[in-house]
C-alpha distance (Angstrom), angle and dihedral (degrees) to the residues before:
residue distance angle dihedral
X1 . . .
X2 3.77 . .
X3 4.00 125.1 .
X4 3.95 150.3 118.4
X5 3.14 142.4 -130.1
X6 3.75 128.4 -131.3
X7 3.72 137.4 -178.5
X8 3.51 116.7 -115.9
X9 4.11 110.1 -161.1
X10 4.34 112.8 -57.8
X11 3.41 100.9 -50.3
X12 3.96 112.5 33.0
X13 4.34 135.8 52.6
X14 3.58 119.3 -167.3
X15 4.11 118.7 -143.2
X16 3.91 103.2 -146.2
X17 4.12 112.1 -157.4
X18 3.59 95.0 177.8
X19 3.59 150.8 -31.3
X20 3.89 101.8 -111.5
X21 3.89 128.3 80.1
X22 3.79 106.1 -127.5
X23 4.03 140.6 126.5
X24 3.90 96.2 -102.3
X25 3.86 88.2 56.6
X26 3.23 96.9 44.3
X27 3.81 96.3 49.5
X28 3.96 87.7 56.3
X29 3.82 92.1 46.6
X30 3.77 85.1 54.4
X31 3.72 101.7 48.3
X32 3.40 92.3 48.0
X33 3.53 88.2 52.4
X34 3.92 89.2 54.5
X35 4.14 95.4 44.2
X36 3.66 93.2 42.8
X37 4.08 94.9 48.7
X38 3.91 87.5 44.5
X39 4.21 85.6 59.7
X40 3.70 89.9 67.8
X41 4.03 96.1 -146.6
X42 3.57 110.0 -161.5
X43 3.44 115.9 -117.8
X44 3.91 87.4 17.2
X45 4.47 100.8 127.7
X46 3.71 103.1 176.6
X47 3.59 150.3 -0.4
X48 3.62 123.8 -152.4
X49 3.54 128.0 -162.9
X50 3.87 123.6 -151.8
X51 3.84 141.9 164.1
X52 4.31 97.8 -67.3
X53 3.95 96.2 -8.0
X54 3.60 153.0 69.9
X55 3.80 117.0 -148.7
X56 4.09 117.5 -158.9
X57 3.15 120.5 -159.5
X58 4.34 116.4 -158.0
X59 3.36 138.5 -175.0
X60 3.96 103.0 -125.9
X61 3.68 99.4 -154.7
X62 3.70 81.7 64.9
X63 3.50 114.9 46.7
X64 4.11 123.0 -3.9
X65 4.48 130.8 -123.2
X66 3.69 86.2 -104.6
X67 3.56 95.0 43.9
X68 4.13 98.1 48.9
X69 3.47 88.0 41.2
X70 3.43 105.2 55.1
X71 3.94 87.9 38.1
X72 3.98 85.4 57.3
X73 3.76 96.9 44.3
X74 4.17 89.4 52.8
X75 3.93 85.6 48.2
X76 3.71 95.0 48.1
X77 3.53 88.2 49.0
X78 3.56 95.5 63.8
X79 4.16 99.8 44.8
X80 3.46 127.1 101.4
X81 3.98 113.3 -141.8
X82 3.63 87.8 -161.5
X83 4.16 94.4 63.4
X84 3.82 93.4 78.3
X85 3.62 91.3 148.6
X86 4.11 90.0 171.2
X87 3.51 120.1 124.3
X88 3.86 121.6 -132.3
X89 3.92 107.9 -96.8
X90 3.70 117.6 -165.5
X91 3.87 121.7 -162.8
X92 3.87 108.3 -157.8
X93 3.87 126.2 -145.3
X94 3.49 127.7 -163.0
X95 4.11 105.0 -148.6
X96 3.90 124.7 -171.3
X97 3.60 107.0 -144.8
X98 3.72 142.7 -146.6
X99 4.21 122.1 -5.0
X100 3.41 117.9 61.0
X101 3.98 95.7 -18.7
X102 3.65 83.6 53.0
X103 3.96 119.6 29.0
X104 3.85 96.0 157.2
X105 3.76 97.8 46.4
X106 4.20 82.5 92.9
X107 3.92 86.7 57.1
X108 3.61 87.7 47.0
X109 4.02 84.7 50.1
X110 3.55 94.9 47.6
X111 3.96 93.8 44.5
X112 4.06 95.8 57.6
X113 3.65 96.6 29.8
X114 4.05 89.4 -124.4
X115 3.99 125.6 127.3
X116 3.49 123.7 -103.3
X117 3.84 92.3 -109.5
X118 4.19 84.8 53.6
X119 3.50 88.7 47.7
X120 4.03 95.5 53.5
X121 3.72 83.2 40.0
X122 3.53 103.6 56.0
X123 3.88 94.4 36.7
X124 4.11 84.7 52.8
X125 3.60 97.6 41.2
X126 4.46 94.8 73.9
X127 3.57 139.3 77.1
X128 4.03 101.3 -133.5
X129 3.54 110.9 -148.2
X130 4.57 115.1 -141.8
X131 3.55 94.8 -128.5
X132 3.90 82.9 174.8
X133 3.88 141.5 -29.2
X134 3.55 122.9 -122.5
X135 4.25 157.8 120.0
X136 3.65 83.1 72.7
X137 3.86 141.7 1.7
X138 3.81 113.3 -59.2
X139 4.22 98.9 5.7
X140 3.76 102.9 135.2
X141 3.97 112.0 -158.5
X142 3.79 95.8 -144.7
X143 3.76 138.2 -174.0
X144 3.74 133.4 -158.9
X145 3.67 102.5 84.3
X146 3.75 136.9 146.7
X147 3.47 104.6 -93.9
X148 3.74 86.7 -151.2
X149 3.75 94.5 61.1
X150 4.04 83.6 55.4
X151 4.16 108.4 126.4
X152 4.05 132.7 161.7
X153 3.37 119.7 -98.3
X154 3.65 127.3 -103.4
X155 3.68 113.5 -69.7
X156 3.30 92.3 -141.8
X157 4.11 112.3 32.7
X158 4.05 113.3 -136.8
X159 3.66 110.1 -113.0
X160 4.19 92.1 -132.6
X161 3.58 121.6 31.4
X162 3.94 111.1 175.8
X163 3.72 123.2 -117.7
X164 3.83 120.7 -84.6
X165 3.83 87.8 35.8
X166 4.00 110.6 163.7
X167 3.78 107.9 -160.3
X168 3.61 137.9 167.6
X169 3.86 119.0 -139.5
X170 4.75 109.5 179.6
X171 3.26 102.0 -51.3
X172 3.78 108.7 -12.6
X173 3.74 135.3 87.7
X174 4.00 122.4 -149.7
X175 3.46 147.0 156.5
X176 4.24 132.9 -144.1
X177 3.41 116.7 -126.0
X178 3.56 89.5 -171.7
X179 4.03 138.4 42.9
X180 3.36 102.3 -90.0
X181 3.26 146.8 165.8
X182 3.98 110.6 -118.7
X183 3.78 150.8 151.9
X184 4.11 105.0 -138.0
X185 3.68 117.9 116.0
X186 3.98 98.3 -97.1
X187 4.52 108.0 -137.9
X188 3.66 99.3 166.5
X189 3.78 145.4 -14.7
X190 3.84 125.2 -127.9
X191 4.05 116.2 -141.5
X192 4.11 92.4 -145.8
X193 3.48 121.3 107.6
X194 3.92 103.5 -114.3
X195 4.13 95.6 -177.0
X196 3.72 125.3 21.0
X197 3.98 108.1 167.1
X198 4.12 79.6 -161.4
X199 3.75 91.4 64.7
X200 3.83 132.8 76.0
X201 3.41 109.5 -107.9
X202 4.13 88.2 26.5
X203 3.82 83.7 -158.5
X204 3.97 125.5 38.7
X205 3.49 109.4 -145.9
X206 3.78 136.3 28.7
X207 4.12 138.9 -156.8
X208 3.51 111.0 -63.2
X209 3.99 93.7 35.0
X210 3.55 122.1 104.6
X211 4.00 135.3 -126.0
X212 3.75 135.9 -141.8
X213 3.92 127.9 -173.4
X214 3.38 123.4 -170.9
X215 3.84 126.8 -178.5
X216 4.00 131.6 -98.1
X217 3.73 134.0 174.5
X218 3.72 127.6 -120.6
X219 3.82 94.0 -90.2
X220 3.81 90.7 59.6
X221 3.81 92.2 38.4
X222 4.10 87.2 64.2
X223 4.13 92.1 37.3
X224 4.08 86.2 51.4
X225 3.89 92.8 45.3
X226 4.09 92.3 44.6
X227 3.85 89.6 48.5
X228 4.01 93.0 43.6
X229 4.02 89.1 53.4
X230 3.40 95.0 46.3
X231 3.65 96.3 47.4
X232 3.63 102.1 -119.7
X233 4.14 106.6 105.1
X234 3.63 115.3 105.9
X235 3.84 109.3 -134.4
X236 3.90 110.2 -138.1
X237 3.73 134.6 -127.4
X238 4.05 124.0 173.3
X239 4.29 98.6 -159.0
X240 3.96 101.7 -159.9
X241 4.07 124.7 -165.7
């Protein structure tokens, strides 16, 4: 297993795996993620995955750059990146598409030459894998998509898009937790609450993870939302060996 380790300002390193975004990477990002965190370094705050990397963040006063590094290097040296013993975990979201929870899903249309129903179809039809989460609380960066559903983003990004937004932006898929503004081409909304500081975990789903959407209609978007806001709708997972 090949990687480096750079400092990253006082108080962080970065471990860098590779240089290319793709599952395989990914996976090895994330199980080092999982072995490291299960060491329990002292002094160790936070480990944060991302595409090709994983960032540490330290408290100096604690333990030192050459210290953590060195300590990370000896425990690196002893996993095995084939022992990914984690099971596939799939969150699933319900999306309402097109109309008002979706006004650029006819751009989208118009861009790939598909139908609407194709559209929903092909966007629905993929497990998206959270390569990482970030630009606010709870945005996953995911890959897996269509490539024939791939369209530019707006050329001119909206200054409020609601929460729940699922947009496509080139190649990638995503979906804001948060109102926002933002420049991704907006197909459908989702009516669950994706990050709630208020609730433990605050976010659902981490790197690594997977996500599934699957289409509802209007009616269903308002049952979802009412049974999300009063507390009472069961969020989903499929686990698979």
């Amino acid at each position: 297993m090949n990687y480096t380790i750079l400092p990253v300002g006082d108080s962080a390193l970065t471990i860098v795996f590779g240089t290319e975004i793709d599952p395989e990477t990914s996976r090895t990002v994330r199980i080092a993620r999982t072995y490291l965190t299960n060491k329990e370094i002292e002094g160790v705050s936070e480990y944060v995955q991302t595409y090709a990397s994983l960032m540490v963040h330290y408290r100096p006063v604690v333990i030192s750059y050459d210290e953590l590094s060195c300590r990370i290097d000896a425990e690196l040296s002893r996993m095995d990146p084939g022992s990914d013993q984690m099971k596939k975990r799939t969150f699933v979201i319900p999306v309402c598409y097109g109309g008002e929870y979706g006004p650029d899903l006819p751009t989208v249309c118009r861009h790939t030459g598909l139908s609407e129903k194709e559209v929903i179809r092909r966007h629905a039809g993929a497990d998206y894998l959270i390569y990482m989460l970030g630009f606010m609380p709870g945005f996953v960066y995911l890959g897996g998509m269509d490539s024939s559903l791939s369209t530019p983003r707006l050329k001119n990004p909206r200054e409020r898009l609601e929460k729940g937004s699922v947009g496509i932006a080139a190649d990638q898929t995503g979906i804001y937790p948060l109102v926002s503004p933002g420049g991704w081409q907006i197909i459908g909304r989702t009516p669950l609450e994706l990050y709630d500081y208020n609730r433990e975990p605050a976010i659902l789903y981490e790197a690594g993870e997977f996500i599934r959407f699957f289409p509802i209609n209007e009616t269903e978007f308002k049952r979802i939302r009412r049974e999300v806001e009063c507390g009472t709708y069961q969020y989903e997972w499929i686990i698979e060996e």
